[in-house]
C-alpha positions in Angstrom: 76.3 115.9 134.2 74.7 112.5 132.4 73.8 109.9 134.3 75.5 106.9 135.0 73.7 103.7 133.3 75.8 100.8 134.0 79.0 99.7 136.0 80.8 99.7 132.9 80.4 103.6 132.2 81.3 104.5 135.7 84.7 101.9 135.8 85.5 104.4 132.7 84.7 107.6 134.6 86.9 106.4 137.2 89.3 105.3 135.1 89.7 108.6 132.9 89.6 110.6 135.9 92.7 108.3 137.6 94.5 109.2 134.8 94.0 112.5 135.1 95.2 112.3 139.3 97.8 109.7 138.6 99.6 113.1 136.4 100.3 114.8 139.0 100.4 111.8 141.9 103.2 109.7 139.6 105.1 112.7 137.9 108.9 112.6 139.9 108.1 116.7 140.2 104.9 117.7 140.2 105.2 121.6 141.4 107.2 121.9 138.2 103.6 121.1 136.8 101.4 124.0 135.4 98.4 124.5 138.5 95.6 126.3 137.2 93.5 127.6 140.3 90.0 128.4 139.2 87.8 130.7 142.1 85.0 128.5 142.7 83.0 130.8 145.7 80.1 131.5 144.7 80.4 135.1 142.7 83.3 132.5 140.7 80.7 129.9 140.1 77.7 132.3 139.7 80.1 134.3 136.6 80.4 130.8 134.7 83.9 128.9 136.3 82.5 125.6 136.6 81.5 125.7 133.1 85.2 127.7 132.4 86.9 125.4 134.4 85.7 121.8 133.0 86.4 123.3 129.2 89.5 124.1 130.2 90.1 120.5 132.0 88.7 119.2 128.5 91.1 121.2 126.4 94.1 120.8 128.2 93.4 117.0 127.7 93.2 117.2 124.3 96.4 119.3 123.6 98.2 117.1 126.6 99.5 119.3 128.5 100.5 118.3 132.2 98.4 120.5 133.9 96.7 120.7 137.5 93.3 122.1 137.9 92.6 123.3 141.4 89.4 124.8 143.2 89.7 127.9 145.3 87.3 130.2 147.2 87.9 133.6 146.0 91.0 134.6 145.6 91.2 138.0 144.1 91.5 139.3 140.7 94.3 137.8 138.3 92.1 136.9 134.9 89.1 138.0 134.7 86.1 137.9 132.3 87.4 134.9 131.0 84.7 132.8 128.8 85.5 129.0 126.7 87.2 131.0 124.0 89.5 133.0 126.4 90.3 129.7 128.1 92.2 128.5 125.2 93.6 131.2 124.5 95.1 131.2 128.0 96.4 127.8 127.4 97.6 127.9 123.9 99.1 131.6 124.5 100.1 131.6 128.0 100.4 128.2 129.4 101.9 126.3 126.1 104.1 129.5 124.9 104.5 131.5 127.6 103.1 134.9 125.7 101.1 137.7 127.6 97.3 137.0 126.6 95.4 140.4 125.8 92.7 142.5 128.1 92.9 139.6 130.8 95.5 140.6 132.8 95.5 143.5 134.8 97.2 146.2 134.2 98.7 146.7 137.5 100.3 143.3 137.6 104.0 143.6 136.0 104.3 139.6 136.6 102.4 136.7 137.1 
């Protein structure tokens, strides 16, 4: 992360990342909102999911989608090996049309 030079540049963090709370805070439903729970203990951090996680933040943004990102400890296996590139794919694909995305999905899970 960049550092912060002036008051100016951290009123616009704040403000971008209001915008991004005020979403979920100000929608009239927000369980009917997408949540995205990323495993952040420390095997989830140490295989890459911050770095997974604020792409995916980034390119939900950019294709607007009304989504919520939350931190978890570990929570088991649901997608796995999942890098930037399979991070869109999970949102274009999965979150945005509702299709099964390919090899990240175990097998043993009928639904999601």
């Amino acid at each position: 992360m960049a550092k912060v030079k002036s008051l100016a540049e951290l009123k616009a963090m704040r403000e971008k990342l209001q915008s991004t709370l005020d979403l979920r805070e100000k929608s009239n439903d927000p369980d009917s909102l997408v949540q995205i729970k990323v495993a952040m203990a420390t095997c989830g951090i140490a295989a890459g999911a911050k770095q997974v996680m604020e792409h995916m933040m980034e390119k939900a943004d950019e294709l607007k989608l009304g989504i919520v990102f939350t931190q978890t400890g570990c929570m088991g296996y649901v997608f796995g090996h999942v890098d930037n590139n399979r991070a869109d794919e999970i949102l274009t694909k999965y979150v945005m049309n509702n299709e099964m995305v390919e090899g990240v999905i175990p097998v043993n899970y009928e639904t999601i």
